[in-house]
BAKOLBA-869372 format. One line per 2 residues: their letters; for each residue x, y, z of N, C-alpha, C. Coordinates in steps of 0.05 Angstrom, whole numbers, padded with zeros to 5 digits. Layout:
residues N
a = X/Y/Z/X/Y/Z/X/Y/Z | ... .
This chain:
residues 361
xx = 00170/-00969/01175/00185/-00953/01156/00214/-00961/01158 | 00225/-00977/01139/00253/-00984/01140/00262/-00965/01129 .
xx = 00265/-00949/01110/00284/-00930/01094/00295/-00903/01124 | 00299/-00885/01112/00307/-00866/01129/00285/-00841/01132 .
xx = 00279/-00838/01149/00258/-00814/01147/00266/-00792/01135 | 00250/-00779/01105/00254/-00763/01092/00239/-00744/01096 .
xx = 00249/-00719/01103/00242/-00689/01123/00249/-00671/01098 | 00223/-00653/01096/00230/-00624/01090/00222/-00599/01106 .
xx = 00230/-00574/01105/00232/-00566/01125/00222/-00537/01117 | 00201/-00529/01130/00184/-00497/01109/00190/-00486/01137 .
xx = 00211/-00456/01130/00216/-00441/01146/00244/-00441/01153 | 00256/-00406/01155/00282/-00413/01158/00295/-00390/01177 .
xx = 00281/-00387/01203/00289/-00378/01217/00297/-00398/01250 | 00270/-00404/01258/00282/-00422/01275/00278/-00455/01262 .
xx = 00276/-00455/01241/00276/-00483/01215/00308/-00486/01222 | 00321/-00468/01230/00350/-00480/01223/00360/-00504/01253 .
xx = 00348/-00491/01274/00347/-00507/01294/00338/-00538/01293 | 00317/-00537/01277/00301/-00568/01272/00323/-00576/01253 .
xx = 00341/-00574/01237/00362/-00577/01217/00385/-00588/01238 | 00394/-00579/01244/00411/-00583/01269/00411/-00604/01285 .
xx = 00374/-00602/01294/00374/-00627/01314/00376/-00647/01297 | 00368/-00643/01268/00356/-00672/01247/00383/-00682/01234 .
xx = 00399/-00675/01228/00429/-00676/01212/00440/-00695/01217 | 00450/-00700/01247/00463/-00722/01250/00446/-00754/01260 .
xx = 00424/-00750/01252/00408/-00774/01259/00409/-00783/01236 | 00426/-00812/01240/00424/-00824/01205/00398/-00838/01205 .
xx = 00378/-00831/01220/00355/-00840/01205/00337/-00824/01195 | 00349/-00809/01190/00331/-00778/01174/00350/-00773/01163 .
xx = 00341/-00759/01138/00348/-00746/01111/00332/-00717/01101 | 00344/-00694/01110/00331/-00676/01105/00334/-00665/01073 .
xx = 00315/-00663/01061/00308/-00670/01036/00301/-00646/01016 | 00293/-00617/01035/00287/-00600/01024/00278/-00572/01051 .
xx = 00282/-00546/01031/00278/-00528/01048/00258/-00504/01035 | 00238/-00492/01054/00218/-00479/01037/00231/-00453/01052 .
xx = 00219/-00431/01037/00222/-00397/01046/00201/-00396/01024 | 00188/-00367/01032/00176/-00354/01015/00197/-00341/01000 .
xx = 00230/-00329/01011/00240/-00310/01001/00263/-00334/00991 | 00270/-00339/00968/00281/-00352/00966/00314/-00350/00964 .
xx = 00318/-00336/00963/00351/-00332/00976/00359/-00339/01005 | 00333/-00337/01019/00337/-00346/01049/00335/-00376/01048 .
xx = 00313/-00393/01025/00318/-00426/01029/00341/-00435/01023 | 00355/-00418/00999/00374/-00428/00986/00403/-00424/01004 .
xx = 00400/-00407/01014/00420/-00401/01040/00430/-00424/01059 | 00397/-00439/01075/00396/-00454/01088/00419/-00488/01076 .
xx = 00391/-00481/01048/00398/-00507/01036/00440/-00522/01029 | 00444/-00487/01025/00470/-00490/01024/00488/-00500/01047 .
xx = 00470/-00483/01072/00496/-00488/01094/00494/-00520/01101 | 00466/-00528/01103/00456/-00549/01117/00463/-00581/01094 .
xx = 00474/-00574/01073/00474/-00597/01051/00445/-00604/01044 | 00426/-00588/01035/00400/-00600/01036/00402/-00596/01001 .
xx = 00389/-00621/00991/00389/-00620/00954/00364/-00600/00942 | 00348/-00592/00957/00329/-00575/00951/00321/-00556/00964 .
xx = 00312/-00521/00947/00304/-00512/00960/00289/-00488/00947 | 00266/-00487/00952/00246/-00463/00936/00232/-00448/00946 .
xx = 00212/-00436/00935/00200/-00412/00954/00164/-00423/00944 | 00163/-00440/00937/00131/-00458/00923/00130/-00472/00942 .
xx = 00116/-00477/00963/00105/-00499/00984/00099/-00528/00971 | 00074/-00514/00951/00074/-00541/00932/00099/-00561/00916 .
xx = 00112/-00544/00914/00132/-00555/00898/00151/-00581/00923 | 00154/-00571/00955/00163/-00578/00977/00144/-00606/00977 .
xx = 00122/-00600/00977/00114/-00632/00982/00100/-00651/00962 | 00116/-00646/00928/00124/-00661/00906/00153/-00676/00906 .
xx = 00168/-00668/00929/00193/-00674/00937/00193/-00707/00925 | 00207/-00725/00917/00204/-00753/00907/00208/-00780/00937 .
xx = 00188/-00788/00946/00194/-00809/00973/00201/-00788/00995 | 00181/-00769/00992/00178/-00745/01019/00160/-00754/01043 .
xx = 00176/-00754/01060/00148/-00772/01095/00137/-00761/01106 | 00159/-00730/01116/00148/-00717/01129/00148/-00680/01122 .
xx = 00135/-00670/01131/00143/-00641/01135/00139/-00626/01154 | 00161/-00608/01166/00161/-00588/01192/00157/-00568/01187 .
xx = 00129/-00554/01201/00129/-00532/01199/00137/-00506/01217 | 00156/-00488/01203/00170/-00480/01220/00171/-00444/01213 .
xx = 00149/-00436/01202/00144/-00408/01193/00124/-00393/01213 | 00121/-00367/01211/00108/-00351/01226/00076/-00363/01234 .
xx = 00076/-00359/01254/00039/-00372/01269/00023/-00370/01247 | 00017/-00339/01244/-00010/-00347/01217/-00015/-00364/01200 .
xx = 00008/-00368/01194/00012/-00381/01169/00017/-00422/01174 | 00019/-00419/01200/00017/-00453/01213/-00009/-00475/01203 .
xx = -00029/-00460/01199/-00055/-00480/01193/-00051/-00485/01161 | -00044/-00456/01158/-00041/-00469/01113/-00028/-00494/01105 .
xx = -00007/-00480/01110/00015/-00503/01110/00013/-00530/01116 | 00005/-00529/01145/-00005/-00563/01156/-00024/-00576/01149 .
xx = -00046/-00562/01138/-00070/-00569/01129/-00066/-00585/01096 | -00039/-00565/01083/-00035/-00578/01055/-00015/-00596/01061 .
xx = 00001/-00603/01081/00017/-00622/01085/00000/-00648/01091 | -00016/-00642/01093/-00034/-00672/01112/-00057/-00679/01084 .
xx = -00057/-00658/01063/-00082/-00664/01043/-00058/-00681/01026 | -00026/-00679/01024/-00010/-00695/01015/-00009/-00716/01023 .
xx = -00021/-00722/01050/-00007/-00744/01066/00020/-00755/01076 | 00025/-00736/01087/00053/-00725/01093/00056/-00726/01127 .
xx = 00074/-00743/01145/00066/-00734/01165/00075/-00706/01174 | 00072/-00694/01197/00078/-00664/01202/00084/-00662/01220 .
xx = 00111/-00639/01237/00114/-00628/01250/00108/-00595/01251 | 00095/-00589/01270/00085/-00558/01274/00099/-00550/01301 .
xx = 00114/-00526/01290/00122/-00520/01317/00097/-00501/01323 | 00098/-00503/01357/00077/-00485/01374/00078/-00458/01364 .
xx = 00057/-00443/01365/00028/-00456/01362/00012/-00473/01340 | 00003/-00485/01341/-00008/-00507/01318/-00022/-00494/01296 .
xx = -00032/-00472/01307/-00053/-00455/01296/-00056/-00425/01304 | -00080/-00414/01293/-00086/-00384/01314/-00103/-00382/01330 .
xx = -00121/-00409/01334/-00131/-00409/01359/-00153/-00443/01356 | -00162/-00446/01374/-00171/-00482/01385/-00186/-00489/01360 .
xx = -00205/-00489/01347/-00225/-00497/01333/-00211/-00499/01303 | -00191/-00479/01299/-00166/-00484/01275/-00143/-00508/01277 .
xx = -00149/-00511/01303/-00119/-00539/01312/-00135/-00557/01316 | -00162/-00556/01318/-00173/-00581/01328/-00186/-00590/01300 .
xx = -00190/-00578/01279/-00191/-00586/01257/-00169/-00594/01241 | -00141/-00591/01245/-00120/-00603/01242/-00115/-00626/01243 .
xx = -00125/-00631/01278/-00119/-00657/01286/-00134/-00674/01276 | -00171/-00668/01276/-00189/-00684/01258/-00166/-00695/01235 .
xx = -00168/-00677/01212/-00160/-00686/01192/-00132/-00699/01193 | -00115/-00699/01202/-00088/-00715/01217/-00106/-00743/01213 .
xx = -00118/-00743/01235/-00133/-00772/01243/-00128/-00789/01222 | -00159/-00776/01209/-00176/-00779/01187/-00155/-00794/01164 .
xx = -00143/-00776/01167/-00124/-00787/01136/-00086/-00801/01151 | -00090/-00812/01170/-00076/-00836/01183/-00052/-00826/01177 .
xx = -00038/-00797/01183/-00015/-00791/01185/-00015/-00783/01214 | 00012/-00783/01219/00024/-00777/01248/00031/-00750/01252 .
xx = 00019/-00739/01270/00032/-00706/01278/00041/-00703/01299 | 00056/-00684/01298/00073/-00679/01320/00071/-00638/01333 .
xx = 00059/-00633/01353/00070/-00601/01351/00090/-00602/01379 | 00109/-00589/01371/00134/-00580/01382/00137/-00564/01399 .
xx = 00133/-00576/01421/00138/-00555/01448/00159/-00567/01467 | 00181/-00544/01457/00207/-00564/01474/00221/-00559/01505 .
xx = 00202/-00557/01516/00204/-00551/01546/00196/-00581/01558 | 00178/-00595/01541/00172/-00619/01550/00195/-00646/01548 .
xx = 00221/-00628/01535/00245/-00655/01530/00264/-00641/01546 | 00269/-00618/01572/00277/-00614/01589/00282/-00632/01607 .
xx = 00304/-00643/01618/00310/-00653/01630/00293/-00657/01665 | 00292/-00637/01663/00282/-00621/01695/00250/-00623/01693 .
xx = 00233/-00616/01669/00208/-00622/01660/00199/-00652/01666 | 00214/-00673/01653/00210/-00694/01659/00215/-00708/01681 .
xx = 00235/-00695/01693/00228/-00701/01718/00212/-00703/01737 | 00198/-00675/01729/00176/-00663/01737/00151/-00675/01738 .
xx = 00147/-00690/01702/00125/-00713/01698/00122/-00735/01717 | 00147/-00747/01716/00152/-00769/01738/00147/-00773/01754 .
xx = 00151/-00743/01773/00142/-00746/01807/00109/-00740/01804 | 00111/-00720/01792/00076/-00728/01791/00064/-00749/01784 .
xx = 00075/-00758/01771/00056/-00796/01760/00055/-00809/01782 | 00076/-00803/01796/00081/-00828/01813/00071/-00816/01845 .
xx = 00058/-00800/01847/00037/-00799/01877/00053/-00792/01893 | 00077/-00785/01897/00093/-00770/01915/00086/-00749/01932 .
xx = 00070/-00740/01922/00061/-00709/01939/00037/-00714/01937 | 00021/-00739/01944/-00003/-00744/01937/-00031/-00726/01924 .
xx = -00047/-00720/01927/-00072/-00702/01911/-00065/-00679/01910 | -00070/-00664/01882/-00055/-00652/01881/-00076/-00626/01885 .
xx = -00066/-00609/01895/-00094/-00587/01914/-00084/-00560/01899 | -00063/-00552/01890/-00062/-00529/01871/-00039/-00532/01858 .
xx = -00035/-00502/01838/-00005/-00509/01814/-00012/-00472/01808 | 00011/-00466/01816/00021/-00439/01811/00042/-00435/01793 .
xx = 00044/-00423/01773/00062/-00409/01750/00065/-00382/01736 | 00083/-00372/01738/00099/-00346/01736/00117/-00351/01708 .
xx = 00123/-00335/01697/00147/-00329/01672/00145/-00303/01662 | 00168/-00285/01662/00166/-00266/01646/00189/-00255/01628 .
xx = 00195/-00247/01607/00216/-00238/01588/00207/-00209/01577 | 00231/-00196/01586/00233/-00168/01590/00233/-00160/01555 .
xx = 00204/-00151/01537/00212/-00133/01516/00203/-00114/01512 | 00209/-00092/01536/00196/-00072/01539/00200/-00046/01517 .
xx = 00228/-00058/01509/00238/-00041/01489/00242/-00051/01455 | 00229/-00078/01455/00227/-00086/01427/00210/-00068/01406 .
xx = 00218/-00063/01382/00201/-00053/01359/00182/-00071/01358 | 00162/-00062/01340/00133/-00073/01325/00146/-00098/01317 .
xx = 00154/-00112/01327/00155/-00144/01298/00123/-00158/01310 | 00135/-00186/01286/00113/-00194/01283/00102/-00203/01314 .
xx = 00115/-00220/01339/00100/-00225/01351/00078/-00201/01371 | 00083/-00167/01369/00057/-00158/01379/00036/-00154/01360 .
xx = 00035/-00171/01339/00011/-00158/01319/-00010/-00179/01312 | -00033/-00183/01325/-00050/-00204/01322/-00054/-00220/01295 .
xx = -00051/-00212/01275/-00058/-00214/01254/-00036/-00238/01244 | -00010/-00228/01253/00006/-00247/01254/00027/-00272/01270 .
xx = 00013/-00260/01306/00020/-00281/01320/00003/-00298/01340 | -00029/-00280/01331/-00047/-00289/01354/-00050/-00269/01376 .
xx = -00053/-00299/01407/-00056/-00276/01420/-00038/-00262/01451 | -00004/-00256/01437/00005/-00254/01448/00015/-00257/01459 .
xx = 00017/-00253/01489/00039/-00262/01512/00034/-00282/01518 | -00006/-00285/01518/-00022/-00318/01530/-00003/-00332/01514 .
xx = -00002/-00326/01482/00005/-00356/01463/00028/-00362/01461 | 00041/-00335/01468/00071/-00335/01465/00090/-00351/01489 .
xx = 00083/-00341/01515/00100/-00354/01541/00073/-00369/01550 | 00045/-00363/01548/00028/-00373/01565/00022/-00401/01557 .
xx = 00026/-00410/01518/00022/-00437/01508/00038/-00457/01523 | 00067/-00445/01528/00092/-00466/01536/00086/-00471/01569 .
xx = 00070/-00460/01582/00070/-00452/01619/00045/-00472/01620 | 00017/-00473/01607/-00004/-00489/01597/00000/-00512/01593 .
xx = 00015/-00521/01570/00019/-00541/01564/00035/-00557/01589 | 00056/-00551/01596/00070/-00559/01617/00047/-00574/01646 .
xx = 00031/-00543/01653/00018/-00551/01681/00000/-00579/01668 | -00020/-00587/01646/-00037/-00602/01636/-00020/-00631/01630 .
xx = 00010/-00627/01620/00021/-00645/01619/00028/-00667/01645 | 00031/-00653/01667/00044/-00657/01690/00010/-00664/01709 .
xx = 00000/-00655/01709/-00026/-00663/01733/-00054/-00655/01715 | -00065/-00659/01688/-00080/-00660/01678/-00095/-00633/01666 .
xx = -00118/-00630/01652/-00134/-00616/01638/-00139/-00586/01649 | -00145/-00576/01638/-00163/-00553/01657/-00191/-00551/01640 .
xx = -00202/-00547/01665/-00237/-00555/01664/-00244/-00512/01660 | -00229/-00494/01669/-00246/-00465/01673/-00227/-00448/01675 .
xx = -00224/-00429/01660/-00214/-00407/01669/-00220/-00384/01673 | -00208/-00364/01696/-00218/-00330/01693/-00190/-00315/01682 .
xx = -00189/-00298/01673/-00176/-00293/01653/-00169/-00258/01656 | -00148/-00251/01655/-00144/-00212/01656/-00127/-00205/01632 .
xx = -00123/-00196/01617/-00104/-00187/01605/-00099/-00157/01597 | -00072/-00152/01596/-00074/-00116/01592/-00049/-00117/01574 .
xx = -00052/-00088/01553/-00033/-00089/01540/-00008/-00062/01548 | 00010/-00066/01565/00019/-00039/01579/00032/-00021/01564 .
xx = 00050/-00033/01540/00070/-00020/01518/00052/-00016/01493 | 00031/-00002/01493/00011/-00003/01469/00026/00005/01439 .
xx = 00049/00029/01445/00062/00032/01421/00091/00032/01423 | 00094/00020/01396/00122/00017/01396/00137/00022/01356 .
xx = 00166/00029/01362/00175/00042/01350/00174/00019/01325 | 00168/00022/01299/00165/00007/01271/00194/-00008/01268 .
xx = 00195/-00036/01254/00228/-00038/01251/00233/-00030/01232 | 00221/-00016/01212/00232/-00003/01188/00226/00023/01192 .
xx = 00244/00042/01194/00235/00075/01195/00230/00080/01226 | 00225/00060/01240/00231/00074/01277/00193/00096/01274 .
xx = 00181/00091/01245/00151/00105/01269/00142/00088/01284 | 00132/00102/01298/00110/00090/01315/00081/00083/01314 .
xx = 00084/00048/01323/00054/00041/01313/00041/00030/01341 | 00017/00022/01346/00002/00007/01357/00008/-00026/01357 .
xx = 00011/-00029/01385/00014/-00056/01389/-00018/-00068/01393 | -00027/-00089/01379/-00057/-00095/01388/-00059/-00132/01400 .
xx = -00038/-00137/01414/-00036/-00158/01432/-00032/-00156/01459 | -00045/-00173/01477/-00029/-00170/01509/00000/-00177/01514 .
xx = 00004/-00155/01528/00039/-00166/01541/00032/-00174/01570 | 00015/-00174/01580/00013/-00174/01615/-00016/-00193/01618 .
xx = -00011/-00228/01624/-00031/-00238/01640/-00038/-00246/01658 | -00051/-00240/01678/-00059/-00261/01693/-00086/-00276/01695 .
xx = -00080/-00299/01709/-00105/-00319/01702/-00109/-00337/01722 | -00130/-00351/01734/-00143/-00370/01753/-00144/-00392/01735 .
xx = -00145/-00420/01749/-00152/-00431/01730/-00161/-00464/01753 | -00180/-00469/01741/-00192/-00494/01752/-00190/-00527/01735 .
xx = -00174/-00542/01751/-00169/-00565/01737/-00189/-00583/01744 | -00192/-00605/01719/-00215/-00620/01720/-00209/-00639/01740 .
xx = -00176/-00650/01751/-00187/-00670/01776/-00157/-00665/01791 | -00146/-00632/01792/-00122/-00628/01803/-00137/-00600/01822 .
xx = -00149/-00593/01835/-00152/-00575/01840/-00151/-00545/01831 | -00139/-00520/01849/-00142/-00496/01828/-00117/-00494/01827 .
xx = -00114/-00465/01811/-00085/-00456/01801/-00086/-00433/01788 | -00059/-00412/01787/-00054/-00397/01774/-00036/-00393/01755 .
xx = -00039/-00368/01742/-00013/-00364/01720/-00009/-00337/01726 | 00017/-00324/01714/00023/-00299/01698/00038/-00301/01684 .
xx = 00039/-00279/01659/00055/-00284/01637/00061/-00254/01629 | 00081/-00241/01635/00088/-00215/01622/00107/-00220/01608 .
xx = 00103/-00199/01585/00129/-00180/01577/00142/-00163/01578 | 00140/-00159/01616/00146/-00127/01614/00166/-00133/01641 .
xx = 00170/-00157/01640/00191/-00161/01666/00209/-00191/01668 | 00229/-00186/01671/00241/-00214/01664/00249/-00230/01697 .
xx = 00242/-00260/01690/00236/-00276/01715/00240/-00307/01694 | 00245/-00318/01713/00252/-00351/01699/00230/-00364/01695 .
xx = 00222/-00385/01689/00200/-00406/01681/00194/-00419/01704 | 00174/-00408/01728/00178/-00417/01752/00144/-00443/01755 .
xx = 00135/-00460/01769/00114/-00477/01768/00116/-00490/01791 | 00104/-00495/01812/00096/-00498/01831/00071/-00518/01833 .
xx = 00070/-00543/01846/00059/-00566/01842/00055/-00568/01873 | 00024/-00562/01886/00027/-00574/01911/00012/-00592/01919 .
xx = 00019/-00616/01934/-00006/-00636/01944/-00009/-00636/01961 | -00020/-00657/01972/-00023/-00660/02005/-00006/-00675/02020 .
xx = 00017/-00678/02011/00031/-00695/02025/00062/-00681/02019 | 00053/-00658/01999/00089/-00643/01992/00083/-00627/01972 .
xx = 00111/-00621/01963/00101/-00597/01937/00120/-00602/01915 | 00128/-00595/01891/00145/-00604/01873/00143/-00568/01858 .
xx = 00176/-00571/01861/00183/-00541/01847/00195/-00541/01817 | 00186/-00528/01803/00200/-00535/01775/00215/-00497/01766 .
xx = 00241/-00505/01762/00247/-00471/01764/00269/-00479/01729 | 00263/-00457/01709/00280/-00453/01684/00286/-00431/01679 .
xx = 00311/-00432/01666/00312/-00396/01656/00302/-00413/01616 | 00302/-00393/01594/00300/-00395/01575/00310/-00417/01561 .
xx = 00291/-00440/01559/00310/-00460/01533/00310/-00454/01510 | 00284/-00441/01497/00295/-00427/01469/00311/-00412/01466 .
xx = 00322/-00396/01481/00351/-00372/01487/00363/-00384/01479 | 00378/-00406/01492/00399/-00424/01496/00401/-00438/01469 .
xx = 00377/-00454/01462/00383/-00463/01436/00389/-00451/01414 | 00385/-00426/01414/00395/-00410/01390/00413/-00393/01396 .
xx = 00439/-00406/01423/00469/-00399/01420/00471/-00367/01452 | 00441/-00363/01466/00442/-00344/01478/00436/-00354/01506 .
xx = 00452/-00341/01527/00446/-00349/01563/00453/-00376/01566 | 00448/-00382/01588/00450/-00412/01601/00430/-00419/01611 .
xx = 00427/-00451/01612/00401/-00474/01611/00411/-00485/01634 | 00400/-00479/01661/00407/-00490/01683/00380/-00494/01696 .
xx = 00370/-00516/01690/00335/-00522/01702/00339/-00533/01720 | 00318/-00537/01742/00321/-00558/01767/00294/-00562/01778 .
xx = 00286/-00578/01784/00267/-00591/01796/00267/-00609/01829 | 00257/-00595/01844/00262/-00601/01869/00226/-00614/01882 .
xx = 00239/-00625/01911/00217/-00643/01916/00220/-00639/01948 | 00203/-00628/01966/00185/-00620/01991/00166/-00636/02001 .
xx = 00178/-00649/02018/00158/-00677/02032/00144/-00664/02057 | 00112/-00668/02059/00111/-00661/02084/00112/-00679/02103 .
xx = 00117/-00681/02137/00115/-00647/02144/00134/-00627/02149 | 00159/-00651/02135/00180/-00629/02131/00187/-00614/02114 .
xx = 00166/-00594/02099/00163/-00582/02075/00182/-00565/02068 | 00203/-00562/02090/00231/-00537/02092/00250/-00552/02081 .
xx = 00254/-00576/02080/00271/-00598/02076/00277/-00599/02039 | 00280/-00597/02022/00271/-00593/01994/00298/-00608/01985 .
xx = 00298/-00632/01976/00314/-00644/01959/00313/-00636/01929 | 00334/-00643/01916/00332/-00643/01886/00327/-00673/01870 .
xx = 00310/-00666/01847/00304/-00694/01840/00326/-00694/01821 | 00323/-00727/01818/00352/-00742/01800/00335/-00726/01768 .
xx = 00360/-00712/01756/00349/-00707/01729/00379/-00721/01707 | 00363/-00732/01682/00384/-00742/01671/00397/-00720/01645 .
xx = 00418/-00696/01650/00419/-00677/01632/00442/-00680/01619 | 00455/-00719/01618/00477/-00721/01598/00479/-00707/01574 .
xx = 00450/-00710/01562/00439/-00695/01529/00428/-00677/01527 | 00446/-00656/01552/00429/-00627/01552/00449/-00607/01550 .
xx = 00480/-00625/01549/00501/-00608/01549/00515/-00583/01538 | 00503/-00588/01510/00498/-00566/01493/00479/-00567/01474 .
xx = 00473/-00540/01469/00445/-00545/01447/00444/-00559/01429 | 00470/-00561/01417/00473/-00579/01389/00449/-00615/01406 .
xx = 00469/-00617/01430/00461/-00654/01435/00433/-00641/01441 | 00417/-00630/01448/00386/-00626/01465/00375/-00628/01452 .
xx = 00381/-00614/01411/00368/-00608/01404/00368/-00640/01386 | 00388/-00659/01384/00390/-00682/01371/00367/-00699/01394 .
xx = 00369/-00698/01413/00357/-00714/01438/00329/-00708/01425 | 00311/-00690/01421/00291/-00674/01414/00289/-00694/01385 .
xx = 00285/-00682/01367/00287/-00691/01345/00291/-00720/01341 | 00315/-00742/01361/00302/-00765/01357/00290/-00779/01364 .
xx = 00278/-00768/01396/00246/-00780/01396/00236/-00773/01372 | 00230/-00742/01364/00204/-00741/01344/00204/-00759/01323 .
xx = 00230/-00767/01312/00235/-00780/01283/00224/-00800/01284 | 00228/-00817/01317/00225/-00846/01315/00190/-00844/01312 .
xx = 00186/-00827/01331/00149/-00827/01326/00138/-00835/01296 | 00149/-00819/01281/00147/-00813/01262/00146/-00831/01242 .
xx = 00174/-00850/01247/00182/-00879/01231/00163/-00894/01244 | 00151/-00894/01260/00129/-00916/01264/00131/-00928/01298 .
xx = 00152/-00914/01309/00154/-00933/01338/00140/-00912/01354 | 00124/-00932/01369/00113/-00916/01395/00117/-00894/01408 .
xx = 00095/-00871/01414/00100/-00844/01419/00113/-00847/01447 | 00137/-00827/01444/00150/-00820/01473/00134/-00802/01483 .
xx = 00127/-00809/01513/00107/-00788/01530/00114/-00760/01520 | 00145/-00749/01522/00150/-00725/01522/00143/-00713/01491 .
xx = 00134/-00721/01471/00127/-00716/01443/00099/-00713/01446 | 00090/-00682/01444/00055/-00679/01434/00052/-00670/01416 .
xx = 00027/-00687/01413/00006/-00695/01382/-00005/-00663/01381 | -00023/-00664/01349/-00037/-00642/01349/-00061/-00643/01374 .
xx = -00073/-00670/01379/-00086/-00657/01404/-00079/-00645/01431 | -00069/-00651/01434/-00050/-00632/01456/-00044/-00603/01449 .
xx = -00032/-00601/01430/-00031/-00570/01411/-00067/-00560/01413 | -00077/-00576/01406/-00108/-00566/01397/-00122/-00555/01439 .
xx = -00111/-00567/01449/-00120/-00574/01483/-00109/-00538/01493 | -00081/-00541/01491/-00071/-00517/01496/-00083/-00485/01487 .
xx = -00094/-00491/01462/-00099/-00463/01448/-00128/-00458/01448 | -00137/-00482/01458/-00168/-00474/01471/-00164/-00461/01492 .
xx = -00148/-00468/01516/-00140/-00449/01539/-00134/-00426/01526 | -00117/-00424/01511/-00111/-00394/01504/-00132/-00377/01500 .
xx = -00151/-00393/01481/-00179/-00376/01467/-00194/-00365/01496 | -00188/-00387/01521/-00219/-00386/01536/-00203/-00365/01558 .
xx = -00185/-00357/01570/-00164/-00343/01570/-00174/-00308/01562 | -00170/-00313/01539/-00174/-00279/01516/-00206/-00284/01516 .
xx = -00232/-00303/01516/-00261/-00294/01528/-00265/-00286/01556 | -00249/-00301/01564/-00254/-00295/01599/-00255/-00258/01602 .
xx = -00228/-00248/01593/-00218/-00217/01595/-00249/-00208/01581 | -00255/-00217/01555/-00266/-00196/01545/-00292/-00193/01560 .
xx = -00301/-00209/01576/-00335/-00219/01584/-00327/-00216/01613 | -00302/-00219/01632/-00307/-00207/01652/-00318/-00238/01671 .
xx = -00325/-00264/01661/-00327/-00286/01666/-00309/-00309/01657 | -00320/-00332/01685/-00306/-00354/01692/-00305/-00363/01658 .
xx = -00300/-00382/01645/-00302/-00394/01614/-00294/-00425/01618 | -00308/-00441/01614/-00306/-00465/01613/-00302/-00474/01583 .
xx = -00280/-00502/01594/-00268/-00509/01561/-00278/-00538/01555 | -00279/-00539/01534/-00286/-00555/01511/-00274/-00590/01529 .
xx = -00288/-00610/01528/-00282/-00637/01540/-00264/-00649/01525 | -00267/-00639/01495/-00240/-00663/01478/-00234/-00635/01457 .
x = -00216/-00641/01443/-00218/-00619/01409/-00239/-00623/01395 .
């Protein structure tokens, strides 16, 4: 693809972020902006210099020498969208989750295949500086076999109203999809698959106050998980994922020869202007396992969100124009990999059993 990659962009809440990172890459041309509400596209379109902008999806990908489109609207609504982006032949970005659950993303990716466009779903913990670090030492046998992987994260919304992410209907399933997709993806990225999970989930804040009028409704997603989880050739491991207590993005990698610590506070916070992005990744040789160096991380392009989020975006672009996938960029299968954990996850709780997952999408 010699011309410039031509991006439109459905969704305009955290759409403005993907705008941001895409703007100053002169090899993208963002081309157009979708909203259902259209005072909100036209808003965008204004601040961002974009020449188009409507509230017709269809109309978004009639756009004239259109390549790609990002999807960047509420979960439910992730499979429509991508599904008519890809019947255009359009390549696609989906931010996480890909879908509302595995057998919806893994028919995504089929059809992706099938019709020889390129996808991309957006999980940006994997262009963390400290994350890839993280890839590294594990690739490279440092802490030799790897015998377990422990992970923790929690974000305090004990006092959030009803929005959309406690309401199944509109974000899935919750805290698993919400903190548990980005904690998943990560451990599978770093030391491989998971072959089984057992699975708990509880919902502790069942009601909460409406954002319009302050009644009070029923929350019908989990805020509180925990989970076992058995890897196909990394040994076992755990998770938790609440929303009822705030704790950093913590992951724990141990082998037999050392352990590798991966510790974050919030990168989505940060990128949308809130807290500080101070990740680190440290490395425990045995048998001096007390000893804990820090690994070399390269966070020149992590300085502020504006550069992280350009860093981000031009891996994905180049994918996109046709050059070889950067490790840190996953496909819809990967998206499709993750949200089968999630599904097997939310069977495990309901059945009270181990749940074994699917070998491919």
């Amino acid at each position: 693809m010699a011309q410039k990659l031509r991006v439109a962009i459905a969704g305009t809440g955290f759409g403005e972020q993907y705008a941001i990172g895409m703007q100053s890459n002169p090899d993208v041309e963002i081309v157009g902006v979708f909203s259902r509400r259209l005072e909100r596209a036209a808003a965008m379109a204004q601040k961002f210099g974009i020449p188009v902008s409507t509230r017709n999806f269809e109309d978004l990908l009639k756009i004239p020498y259109l390549d790609a489109v990002a999807v960047v609207t509420p979960n439910s609504t992730h499979a429509e969208f991508v599904h008519e982006a890809i019947r255009a032949r359009k390549h696609v970005i989906c931010d996480k989750p890909l879908a509302m659950n595995g057998a919806e993303a893994a028919d995504l990716y089929r059809l992706a295949e099938a019709a020889g466009v390129r996808h991309v779903t957006f999980v940006p913990y994997r262009f963390s500086p400290a994350s890839i670090a993280m890839k590294t030492a594990a690739s490279s046998g440092q802490i030799g076999r790897v015998v377990s992987v422990t992970a923790s994260w929690g974000v305090d919304m004990r006092d959030e109203p009803l929005r959309w992410r406690f309401q199944r209907k509109l974000a899935g399933a919750g805290v698993v999809a919400d903190l548990g997709a980005h904690v998943v993806d990560l451990m599978t990225w770093w030391v491989g698959p998971i072959r089984r999970v057992l699975g708990r989930c509880k919902t502790l804040v069942p009601i909460r106050p409406g954002e319009v009028g302050g009644r009070r409704r029923k929350a019908d997603v989990p805020d509180e998980c925990w989970t076992l989880l058995e890897f196909a050739g990394a040994g076992i491991g755990s998770a938790k994922f609440s929303w009822n207590a705030r704790r950093n993005q913590v992951i724990e990698i141990e082998g037999d020869r050392g352990q590798l610590i991966y510790e974050s506070p919030s990168l989505l916070q940060w990128l949308q202007g809130r807290g500080e992005f101070t990740p680190s990744a440290r490395l425990a040789l045995a048998p001096e396992s007390a000893r804990v160096t820090d690994l070399p991380i390269e966070a020149k392009e992590f300085g502020r969100p504006e550069e992280a989020l350009n860093r981000m975006f031009r891996d994905i672009a180049a994918y996109l124009r046709g050059e070889e996938k950067p490790d840190c960029v996953a496909t819809f299968q990967e998206g499709a990999q993750t949200l089968h954990v999630v599904d097997a996850i939310e069977t495990s709780n309901r059945t009270g059993k181990w749940v074994e997952l699917p070998s491919s999408p």
